[in-house]
N, C-alpha and C positions, 0 to 999 in steps of 0.2 A: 641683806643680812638681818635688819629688824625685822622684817615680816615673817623670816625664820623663826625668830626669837619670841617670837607673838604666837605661834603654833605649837612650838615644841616649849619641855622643861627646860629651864638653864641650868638643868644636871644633865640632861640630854644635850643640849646644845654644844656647853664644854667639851661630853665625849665626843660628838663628833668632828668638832676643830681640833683635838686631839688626835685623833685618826686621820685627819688630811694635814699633819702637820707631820709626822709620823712617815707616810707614806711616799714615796718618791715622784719625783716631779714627771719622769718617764712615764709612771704608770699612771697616773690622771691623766696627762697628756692623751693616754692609749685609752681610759675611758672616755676622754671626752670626743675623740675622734670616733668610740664607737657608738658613742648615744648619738652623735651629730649622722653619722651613716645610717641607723639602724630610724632614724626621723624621717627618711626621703621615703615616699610613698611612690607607687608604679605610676608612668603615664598614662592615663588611659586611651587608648585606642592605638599603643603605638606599635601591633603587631600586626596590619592591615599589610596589603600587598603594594607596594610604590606605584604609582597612579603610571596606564600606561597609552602608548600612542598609538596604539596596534588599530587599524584598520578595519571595519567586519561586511562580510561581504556576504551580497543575501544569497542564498538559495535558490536557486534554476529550474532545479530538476531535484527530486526525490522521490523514485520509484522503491518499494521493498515490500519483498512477501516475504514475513516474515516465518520462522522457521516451524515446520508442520512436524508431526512427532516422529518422523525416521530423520531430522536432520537437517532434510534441504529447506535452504535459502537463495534468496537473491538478494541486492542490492545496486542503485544505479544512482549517481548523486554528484551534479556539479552545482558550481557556484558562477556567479556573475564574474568572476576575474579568471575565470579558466580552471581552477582547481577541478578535476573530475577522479572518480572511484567509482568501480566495476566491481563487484565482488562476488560468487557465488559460491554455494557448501553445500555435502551432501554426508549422508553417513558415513559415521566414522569421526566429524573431526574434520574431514579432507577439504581445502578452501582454494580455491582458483580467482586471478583476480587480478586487476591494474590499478593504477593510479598517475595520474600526472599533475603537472605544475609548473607553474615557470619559475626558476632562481631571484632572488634579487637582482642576480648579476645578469637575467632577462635569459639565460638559457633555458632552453625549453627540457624539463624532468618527465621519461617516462620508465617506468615497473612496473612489469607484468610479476606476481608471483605465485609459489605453490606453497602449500601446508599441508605437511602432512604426517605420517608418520616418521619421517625422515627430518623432520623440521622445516623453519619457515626457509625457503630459497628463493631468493628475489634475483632478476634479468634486467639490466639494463646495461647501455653502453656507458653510461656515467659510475658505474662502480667499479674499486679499484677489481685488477686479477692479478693472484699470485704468480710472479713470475716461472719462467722455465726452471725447471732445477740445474745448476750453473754445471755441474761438472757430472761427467759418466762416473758409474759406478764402478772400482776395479773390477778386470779381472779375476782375480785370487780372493775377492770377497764374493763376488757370484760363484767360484769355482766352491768356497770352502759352505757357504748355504745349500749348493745342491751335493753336496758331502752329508751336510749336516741333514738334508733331507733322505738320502740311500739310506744312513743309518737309524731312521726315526723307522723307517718300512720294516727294516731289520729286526729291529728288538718289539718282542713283544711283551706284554705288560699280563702277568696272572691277579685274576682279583681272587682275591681271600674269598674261601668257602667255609660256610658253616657257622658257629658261635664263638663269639670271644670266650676265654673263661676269666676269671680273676684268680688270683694267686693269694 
């Protein structure tokens, strides 16, 4: 408090022991907790990635011609622990192509797939398949669709000829 009173007036000094004399003990509590917050400076470095154990495993094989101006491509590329990738392309987008690998769980992974304009569709015997559809369809719902289609044949639809007007 002296080295206040060394800096400032002792007509300043009073007002401001007046004002925290004054004021509720809540709300300095609330400033001092935000000047004490608002003092913590960032750690640095501490948005790196968590240090990891992962394996890396070299390169075998890497064949690639790489893509000429209609499109086509190849690729041909394993690794020393078995991982291998087949991939080729041709105009359009269209990609044909496998991939395998062994699971952690030592099962052996293979998928052949297509790209194209249908999208990506990947084969293998390791992915799930949508079951059968559980129940037949009614009768009286097939019966009331091909109803529903006689009458679509039936009616026929006039397009408008000529200009709108406004009114």
């Amino acid at each position: 408090m002296s080295e206040c009173r060394e800096k400032v007036s002792p007509e300043m000094f009073q007002a401001m022991m007046d004002v925290c004399q004054q004021l509720s003990p809540k709300f300095l509590l609330l400033v001092l907790v935000g000047v004490a917050v608002a003092d913590k400076r960032p750690v640095v470095g501490s948005y790196s990635a968590p240090p990891s154990s992962a394996e890396y495993a070299e390169i075998v094989k890497d064949d690639r011609v790489h893509p000429t101006a209609e499109g086509y491509y190849t690729l041909d590329m394993e690794t020393e622990n078995g991982i291998r990738r087949q991939e080729s392309g041709s105009e359009g987008g269209n990609q044909q192509g496998s991939y395998s690998y062994t699971a952690p769980d030592g099962t052996p992974v293979h998928v052949t797939f297509v790209a194209d304009e249908f999208g990506f569709q990947p084969e293998s015997d390791l992915l799930p398949v949508a079951p059968e559809f559980p129940h037949p369809i009614p009768q009286f719902v097939l019966d009331q669709i091909k109803k529903a289609e006689e009458e679509d044949r039936g009616t026929s639809y006039e397009v408008p000829s000529g200009r709108y007007t406004y009114a």
